[in-house]
C-alpha positions in Angstrom: 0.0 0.0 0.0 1.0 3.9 -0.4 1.2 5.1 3.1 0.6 8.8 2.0 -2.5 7.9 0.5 -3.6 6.2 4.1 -2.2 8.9 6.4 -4.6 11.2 4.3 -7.3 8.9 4.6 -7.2 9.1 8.7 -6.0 13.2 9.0 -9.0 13.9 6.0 -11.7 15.3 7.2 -15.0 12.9 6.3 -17.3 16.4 5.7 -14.7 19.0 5.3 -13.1 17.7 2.5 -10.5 20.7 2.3 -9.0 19.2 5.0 -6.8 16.9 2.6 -4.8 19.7 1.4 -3.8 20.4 5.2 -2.0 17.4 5.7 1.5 19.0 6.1 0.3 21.0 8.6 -1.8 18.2 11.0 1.0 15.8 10.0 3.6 18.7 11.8 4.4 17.4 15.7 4.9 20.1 17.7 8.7 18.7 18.2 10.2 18.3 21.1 11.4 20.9 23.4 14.6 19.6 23.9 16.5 16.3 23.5 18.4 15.2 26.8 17.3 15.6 30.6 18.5 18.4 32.4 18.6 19.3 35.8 15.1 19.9 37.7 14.0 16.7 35.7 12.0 13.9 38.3 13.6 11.0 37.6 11.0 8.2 36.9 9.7 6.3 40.1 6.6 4.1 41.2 3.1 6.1 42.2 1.4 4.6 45.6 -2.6 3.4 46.1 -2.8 6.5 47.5 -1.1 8.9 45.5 -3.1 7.6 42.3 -6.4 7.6 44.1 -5.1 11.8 44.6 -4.0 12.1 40.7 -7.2 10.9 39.5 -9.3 13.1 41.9 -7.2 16.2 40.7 -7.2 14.7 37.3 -11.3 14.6 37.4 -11.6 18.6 38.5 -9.2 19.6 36.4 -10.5 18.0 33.5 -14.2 19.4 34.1 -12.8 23.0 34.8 -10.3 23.0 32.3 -12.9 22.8 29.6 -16.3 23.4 30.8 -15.7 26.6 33.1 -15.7 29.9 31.1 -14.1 32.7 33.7 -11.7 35.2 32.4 -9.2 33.9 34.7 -9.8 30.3 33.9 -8.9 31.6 29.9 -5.5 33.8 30.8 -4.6 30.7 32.7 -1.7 28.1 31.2 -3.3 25.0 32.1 -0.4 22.7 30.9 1.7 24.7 33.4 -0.9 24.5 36.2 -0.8 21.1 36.1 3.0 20.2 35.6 3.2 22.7 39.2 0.2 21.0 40.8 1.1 17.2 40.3 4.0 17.3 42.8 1.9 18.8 45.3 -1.2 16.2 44.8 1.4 13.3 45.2 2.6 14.5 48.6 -0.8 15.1 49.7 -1.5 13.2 53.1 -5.2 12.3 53.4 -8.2 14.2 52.4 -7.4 17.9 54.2 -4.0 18.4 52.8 -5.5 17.6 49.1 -8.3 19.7 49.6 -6.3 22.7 50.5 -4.0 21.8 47.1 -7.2 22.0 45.5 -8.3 25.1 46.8 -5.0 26.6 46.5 -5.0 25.3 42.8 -8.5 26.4 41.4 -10.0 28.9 43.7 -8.2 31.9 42.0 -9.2 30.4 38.5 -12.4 29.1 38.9 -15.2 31.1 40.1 -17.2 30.1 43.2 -15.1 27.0 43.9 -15.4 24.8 47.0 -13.6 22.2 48.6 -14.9 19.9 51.5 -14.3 17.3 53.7 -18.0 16.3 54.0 -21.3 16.7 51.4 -21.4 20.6 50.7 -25.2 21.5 51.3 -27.3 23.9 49.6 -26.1 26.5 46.8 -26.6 29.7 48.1 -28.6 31.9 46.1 -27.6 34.7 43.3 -27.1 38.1 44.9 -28.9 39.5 41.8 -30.2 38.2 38.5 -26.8 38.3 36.1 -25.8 38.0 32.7 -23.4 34.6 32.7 -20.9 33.0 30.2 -21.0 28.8 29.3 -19.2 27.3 26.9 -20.3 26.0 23.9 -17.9 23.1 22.4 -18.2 22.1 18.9 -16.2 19.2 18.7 -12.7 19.2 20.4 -10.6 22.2 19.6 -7.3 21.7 18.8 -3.9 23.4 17.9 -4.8 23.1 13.9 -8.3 24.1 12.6 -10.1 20.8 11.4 -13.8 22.6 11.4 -14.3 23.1 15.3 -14.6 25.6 17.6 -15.4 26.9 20.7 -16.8 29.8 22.7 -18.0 31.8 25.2 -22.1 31.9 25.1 -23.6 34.4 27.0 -27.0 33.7 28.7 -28.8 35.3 31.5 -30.6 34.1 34.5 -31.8 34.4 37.9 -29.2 32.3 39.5 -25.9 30.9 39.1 -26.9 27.8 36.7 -25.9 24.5 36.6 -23.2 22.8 39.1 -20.4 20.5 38.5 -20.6 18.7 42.2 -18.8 15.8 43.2 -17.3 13.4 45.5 -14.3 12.8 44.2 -12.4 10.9 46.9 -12.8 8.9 49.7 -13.7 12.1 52.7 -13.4 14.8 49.7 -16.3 16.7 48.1 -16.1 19.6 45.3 -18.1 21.9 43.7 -17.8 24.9 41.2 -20.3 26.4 38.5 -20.3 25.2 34.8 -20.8 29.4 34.5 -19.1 32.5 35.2 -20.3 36.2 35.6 -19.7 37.7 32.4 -17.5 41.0 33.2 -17.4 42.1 29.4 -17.8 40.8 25.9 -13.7 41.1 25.8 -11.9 37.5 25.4 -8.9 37.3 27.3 -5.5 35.7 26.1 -3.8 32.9 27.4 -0.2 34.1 28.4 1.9 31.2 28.2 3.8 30.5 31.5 7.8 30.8 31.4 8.7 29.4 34.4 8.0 26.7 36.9 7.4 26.6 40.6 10.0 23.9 41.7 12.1 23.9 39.0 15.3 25.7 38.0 15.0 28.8 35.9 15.7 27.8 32.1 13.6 24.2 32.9 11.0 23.5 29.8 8.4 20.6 30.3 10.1 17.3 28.2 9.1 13.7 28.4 12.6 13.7 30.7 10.5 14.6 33.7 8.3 12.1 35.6 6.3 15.4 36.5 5.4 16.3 32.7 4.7 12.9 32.0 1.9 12.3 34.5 0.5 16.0 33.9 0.8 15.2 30.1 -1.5 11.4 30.3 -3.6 13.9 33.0 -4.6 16.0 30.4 -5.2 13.6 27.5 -7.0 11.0 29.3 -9.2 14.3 30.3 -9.4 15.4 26.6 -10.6 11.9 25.5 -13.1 11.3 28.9 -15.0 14.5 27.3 -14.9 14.7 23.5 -13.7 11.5 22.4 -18.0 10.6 20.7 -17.4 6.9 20.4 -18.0 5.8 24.2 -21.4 4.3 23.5 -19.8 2.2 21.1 -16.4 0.8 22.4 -16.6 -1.6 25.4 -13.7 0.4 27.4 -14.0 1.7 31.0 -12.1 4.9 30.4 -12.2 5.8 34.3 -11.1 2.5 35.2 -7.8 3.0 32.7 -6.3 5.7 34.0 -4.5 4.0 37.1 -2.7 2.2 35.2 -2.1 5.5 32.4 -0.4 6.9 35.7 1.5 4.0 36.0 3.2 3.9 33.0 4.0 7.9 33.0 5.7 7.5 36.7 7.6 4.9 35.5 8.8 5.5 31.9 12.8 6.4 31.8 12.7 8.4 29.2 10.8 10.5 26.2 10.6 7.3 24.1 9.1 5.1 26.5 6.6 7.7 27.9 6.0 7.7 23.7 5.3 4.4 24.1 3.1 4.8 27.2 1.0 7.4 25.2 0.3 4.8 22.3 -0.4 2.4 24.7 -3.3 4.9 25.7 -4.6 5.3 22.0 -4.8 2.1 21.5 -7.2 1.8 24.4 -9.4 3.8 22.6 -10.4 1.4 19.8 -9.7 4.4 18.1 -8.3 4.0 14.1 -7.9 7.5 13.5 -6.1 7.6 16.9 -2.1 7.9 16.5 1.1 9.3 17.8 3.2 12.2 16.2 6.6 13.1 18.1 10.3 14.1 17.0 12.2 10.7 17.3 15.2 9.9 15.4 15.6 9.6 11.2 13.8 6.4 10.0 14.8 4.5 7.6 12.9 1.6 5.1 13.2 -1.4 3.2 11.1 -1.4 0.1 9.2 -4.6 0.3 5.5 -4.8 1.2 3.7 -7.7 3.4 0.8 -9.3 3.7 -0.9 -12.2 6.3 -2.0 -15.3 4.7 -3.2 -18.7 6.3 -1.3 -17.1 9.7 1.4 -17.1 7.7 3.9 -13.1 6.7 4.3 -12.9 3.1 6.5 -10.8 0.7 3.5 -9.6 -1.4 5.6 -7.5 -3.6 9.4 -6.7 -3.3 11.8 -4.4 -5.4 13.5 -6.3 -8.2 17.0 -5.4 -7.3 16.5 -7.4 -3.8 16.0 -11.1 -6.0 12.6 -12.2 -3.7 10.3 -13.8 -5.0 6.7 -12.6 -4.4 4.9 -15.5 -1.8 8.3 -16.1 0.1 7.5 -16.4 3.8 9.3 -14.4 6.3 10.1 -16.0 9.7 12.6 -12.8 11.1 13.5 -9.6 10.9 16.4 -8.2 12.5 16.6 -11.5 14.3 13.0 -11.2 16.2 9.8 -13.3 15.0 7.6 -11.5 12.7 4.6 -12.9 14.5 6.2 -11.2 18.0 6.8 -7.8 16.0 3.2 -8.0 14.6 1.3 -8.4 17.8 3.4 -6.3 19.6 2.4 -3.4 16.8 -1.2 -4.5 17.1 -1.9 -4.9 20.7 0.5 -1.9 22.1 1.1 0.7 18.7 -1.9 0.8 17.1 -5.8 1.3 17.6 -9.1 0.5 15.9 -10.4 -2.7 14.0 -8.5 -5.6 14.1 -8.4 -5.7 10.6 -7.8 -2.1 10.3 -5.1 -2.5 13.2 -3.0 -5.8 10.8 -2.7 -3.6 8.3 -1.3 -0.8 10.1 0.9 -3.7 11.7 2.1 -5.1 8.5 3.3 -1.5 6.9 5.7 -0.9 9.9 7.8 -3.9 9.5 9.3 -2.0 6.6 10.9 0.6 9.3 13.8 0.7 11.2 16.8 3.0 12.2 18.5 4.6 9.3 21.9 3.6 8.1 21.1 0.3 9.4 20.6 -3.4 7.7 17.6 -5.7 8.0 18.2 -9.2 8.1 15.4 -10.9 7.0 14.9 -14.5 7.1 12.4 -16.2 4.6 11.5 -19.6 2.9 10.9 -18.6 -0.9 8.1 -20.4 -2.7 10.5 -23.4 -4.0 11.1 -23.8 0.1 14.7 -22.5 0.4 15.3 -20.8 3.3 17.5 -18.3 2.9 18.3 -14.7 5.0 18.4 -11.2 2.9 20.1 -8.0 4.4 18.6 -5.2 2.9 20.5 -1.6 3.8 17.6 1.2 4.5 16.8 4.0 2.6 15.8 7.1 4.0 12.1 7.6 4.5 10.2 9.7 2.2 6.8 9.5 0.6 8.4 8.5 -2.2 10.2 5.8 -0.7 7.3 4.5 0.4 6.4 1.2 -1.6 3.1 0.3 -3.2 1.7 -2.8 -5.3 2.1 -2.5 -8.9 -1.8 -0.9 -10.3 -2.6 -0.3 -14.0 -2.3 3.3 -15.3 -5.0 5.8 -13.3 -7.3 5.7 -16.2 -6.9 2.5 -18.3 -9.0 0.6 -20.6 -8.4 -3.2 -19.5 -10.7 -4.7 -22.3 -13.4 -3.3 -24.9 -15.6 -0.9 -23.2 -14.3 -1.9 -19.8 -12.9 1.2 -17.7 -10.7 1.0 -14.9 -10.2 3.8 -13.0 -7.6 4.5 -9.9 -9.3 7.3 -7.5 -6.1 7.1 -4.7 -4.6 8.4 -8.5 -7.1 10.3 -10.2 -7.6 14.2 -9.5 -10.9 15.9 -10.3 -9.3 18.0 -13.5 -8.1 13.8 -14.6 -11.0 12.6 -14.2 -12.9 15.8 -16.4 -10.2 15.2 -18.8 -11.4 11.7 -19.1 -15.0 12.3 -19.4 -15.4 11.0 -23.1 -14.0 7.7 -22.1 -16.0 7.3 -18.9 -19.4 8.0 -20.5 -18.6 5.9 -23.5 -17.1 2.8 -21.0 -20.0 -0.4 -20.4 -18.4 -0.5 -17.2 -16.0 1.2 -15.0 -14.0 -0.6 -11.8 -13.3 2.7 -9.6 -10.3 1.7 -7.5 -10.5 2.5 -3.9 -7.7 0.5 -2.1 -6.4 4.3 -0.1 -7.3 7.5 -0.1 -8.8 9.5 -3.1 -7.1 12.1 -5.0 -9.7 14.0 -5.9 -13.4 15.4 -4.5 -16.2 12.8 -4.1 -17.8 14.4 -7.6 -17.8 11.6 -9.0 -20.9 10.0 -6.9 -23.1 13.0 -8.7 -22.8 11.0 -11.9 -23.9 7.8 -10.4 -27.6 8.2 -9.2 -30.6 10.2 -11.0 -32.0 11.1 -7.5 -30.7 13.0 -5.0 -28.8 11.0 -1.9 -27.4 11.6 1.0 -24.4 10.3 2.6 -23.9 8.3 6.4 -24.9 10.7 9.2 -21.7 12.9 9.9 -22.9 13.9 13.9 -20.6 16.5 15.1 -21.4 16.8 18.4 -22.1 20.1 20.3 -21.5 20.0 24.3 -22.3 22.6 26.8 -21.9 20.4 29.7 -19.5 18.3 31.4 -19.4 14.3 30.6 -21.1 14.7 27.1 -24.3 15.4 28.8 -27.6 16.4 26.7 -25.7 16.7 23.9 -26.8 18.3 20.3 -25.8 16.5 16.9 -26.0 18.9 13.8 -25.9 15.6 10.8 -23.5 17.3 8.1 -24.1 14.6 5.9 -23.1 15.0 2.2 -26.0 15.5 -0.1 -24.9 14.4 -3.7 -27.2 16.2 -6.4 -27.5 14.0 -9.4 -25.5 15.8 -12.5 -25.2 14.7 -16.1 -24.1 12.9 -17.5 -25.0 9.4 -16.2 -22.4 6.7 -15.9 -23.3 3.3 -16.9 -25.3 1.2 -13.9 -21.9 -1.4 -13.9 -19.8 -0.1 -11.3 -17.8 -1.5 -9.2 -15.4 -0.3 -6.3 -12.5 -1.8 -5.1 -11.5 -1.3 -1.2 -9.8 -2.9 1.4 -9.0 -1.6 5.0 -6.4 1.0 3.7 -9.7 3.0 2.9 -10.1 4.9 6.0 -11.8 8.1 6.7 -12.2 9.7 3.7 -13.2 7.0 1.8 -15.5 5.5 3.6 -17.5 8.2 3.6 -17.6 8.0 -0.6 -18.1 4.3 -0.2 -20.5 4.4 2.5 -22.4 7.2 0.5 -22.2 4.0 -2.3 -23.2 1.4 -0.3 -25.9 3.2 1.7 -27.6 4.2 -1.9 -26.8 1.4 -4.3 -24.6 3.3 -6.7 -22.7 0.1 -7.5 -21.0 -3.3 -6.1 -18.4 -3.2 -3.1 -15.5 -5.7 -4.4 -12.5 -6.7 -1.4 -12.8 -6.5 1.9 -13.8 -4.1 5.0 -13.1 -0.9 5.1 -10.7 0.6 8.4 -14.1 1.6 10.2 -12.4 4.6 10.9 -14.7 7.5 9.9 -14.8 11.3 11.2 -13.2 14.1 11.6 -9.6 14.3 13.3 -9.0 16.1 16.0 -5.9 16.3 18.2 -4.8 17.6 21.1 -1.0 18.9 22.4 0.5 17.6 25.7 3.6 19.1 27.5 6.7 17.6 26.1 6.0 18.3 22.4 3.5 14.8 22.0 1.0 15.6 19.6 -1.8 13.4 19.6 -4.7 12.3 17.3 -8.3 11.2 17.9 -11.6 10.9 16.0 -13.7 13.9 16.6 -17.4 13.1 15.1 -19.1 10.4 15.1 -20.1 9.2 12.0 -23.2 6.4 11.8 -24.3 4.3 8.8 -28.1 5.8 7.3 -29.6 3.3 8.4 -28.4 3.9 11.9 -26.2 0.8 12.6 -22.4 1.3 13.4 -20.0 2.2 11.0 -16.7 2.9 13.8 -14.5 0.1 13.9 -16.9 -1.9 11.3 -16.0 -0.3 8.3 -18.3 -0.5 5.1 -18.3 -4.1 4.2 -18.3 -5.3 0.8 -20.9 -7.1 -1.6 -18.2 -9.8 -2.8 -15.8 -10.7 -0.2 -12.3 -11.0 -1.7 -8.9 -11.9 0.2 -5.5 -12.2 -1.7 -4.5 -15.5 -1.7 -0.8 -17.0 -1.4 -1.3 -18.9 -4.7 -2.4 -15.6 -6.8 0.7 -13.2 -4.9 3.4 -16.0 -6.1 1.1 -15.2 -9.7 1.8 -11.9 -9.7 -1.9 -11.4 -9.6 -4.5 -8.7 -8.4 -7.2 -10.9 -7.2 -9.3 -8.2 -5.6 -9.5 -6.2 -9.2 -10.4 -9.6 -11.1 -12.9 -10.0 -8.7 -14.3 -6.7 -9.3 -13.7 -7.1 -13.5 -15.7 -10.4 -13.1 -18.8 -8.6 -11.3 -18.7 -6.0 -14.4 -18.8 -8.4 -17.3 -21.3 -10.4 -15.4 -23.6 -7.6 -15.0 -23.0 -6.4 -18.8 -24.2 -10.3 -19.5 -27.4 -10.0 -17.8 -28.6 -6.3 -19.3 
């Protein structure tokens, strides 16, 4: 597969479709701060029972205020930096009065009408006076790049202060605090970023170094996630109950890497596909073969010339170390979403490696000599990146039959190719990545008008995704002349995510042609992401996306009309199986009309 084409698929936006163009921006980590501990970094130690049970009742009021109370001191505030300075301070907490006062001291001069208690707070007192109030208003999650969200400040009035966030949030320790704020002016204060750090020397900077940044870093994502990840009715994950062990593994990483690490091991709790990783690690290199898994078996499915392997040779090692270790270790720790979506993902990183090294890798070829290839990698680019061999973007495979490459073909292609595409019996559109082009193309497949799956983005004015609103975005495709023939096919496989399911979703959901392969990454919605201290950029699915018919389309994917699996036999053939499939459907529907 063409890993550019599936990176676009996840970052693409499945109603915002100029999002595709924005790729090298949302690809862009924020970097690193710096590249080596320094002094005032907390070297890497085991949390106690209790000081988890005080991290996760700081970690729950810091999430709700964070994002759900609208003061103008809560938005001058640096709320990475208040919690890199407050997580030292929960740790040593001893019992329920010395973490309420850290709490107090923490929020009170940030959050408006905070309290702290030892025992059940009782009544709210009443308003003063009938006031004019801010709430936020959350469309989605908003995140360091624009991908179609936002938030704001919504003024409202009433006759008291509103709705409460109130909550016992440890054993012997009760809090409360307004989900509103007195609105002082329609101004909209600036966060001023915070320079330096109670604790530490002057010159510090937050880095993945510091046992400190590390737990206030998972603090803040699992926080971003508990309230706008959308898919929580739909994965079987107890997000609460995950976070002790999140801790865990942020106390105890040695170093930026393996707090890395940690933080994919969080994605891939998600069940997330969209959900990935992007830090500054070292230059990566590749080896230009591509894999597949057959009968349980790895398989060169396609390798450069030069290297001498023959397509269907069976790999045992790489590097030394099992290919069935690496794979599972990819899939159960380094990736998230679908199985099927999470293999694939698997299978494309066993290229990588350190640069200006050699792979060794051992493998049985088709004849059964076993034999072990080193293969010096070549610096990663796109370029680099391998892909199976496809016919040309638009080709003609026999008389009147079209084939046409979408992961290939731009929109200005395709309206150069308009003669041969209304004149073509049939057309096989090619959907095995992400497309090139607009979804135009669906315009010319229906004389009615259609809509796509429901594209819910979510709306939240309170805490915990409660009474939520859901404005459907859906795609409505306008039929447009002319007409393409009624044999289509489309070609996909789980390197369609995002973007392409929601074109092949829009097919399947409206009978504009036959599904040829198999399931799609069941990985639709916009992305969203979300910065932590120490330069970790991470990525999530921000709108929920449901089939028309209101089943599930997240980790699902669109699933095809004619089920179709390479097979060991047609790789050591050198053949396309899924697009002879797909030619077979087309000359059997041209022998029925």
């Amino acid at each position: 597969m063409k890993l550019l084409g599936f990176l676009r698929s996840l970052v693409a936006s499945a109603a915002v479709l100029l999002a595709l163009p924005a790729l090298a921006v949302q690809a862009q980590s924020p970097g690193p701060p710096r590249t080596e501990p320094i002094a005032g970094d907390e070297a890497a130690s085991p949390l106690s029972e209790a000081e988890i049970a005080n991290l996760r009742a700081f970690a729950r009021v810091y999430t709700v205020a964070r994002w759900f109370h609208p003061s103008d001191a809560a938005l001058a505030t640096d709320w990475d930096a208040i919690a890199i300075e407050a997580v030292p301070q929960v740790i040593a907490a001893r019992g329920p009065e010395e973490l309420a006062k850290v709490l107090s001291q923490t929020f009170t001069p940030i959050v408006e009408g905070f309290e702290v208690a030892n025992q059940p707070l009782g009544q709210v007192a009443a308003s003063p006076s009938p006031a004019e109030r801010w709430r936020w208003l959350h469309s989605g999650f908003t995140g360091p790049v624009n991908t179609g969200y936002f938030k704001r400040r919504n003024s409202y009035r009433s006759l008291g202060i509103g709705e409460f966030f109130e909550e016992q949030i440890a054993t012997g320790l009760w809090v409360r605090f307004p989900t509103s704020a007195t609105k002082n002016g329609d101004e909209t204060p600036q966060t001023v970023p915070q320079e330096s750090f109670a604790g530490k020397p002057e010159g510090w900077t937050p880095a993945g170094y510091d046992r400190t940044t590390r737990i206030a870093a998972t603090i803040i994502a699992w926080g971003v996630f508990d309230q706008f990840y959308p898919y929580w009715d739909v994965v079987d994950v107890d997000w609460d109950d995950r976070l002790d062990a999140q801790l865990h593994r942020a106390a105890t990483a040695q170093d930026d890497a393996e707090f890395a690490a940690a933080l994919r091991v969080m994605l891939n709790e998600l069940q997330d596909g969209h959900a990935r990783l992007v830090y500054n690690q070292s230059r990566r290199g590749l080896i230009p073969l591509i894999f597949e898994r057959i009968d349980g078996q790895i398989i060169v499915a396609w390798a450069e010339e030069s290297l001498g392997i023959e397509p269907g040779s069976a790999v045992s090692t790489i590097d030394g170390m099992a290919v069935d270790e690496l794979l599972v270790d990819v899939m159960e720790n380094r990736s998230s979403g679908s199985e099927h979506l999470r293999q694939r993902v698997a299978l494309d990183r066993l290229i990588y490696g350190p640069l200006d090294t050699v792979a060794k890798v051992a493998l049985t070829s088709p004849d059964g000599q076993a034999r072990t290839i080193e293969i010096p990698r070549i610096p990663f680019s796109w370029d680099a990146v391998p892909e199976m061999p496809r016919p040309d973007p638009v080709a003609e495979l026999e008389p009147g039959l079209l084939y046409v490459d979408l992961t290939r073909t731009t929109d200005d292609m395709l309206i150069a190719a308009v003669d041969r595409l209304v004149e073509a019996k049939g057309i096989v559109f090619d959907l095995r990545g992400g497309p090139a082009g607009s979804p135009m193309i669906l315009s010319h497949l229906t004389d009615r008008v259609v809509l796509s799956a429901r594209f819910e983005k979510q709306v939240y004015e309170f805490p915990d995704q409660v009474n939520p609103q859901y404005a459907d975005s859906a795609w409505r495709i306008v039929p447009q002349a002319p007409r393409l023939t009624r044999s289509i096919v489309f070609l996909t496989n789980a390197e369609a995510a995002s973007y392409p399911e929601s074109i092949l979703g829009t097919v399947k959901g409206n009978a504009l042609g036959t599904i040829v392969g198999s399931p799609t990454a069941g990985a639709n919605g916009n992305v969203s992401m979300v910065d932590v201290p120490g330069g970790y950029r991470l990525y999530f699915t921000g709108m929920k996306v449901i089939n028309r018919d209101g089943s599930v389309h997240h980790n699902i994917g669109v699933l095809p009309d004619v089920a179709v699996e390479p097979t060991l036999e047609g790789i050591r053939q050198g053949r396309d199986e899924v697009l002879e499939a797909g030619l077979d459907v087309v000359r059997a529907a041209l022998a029925n009309s």
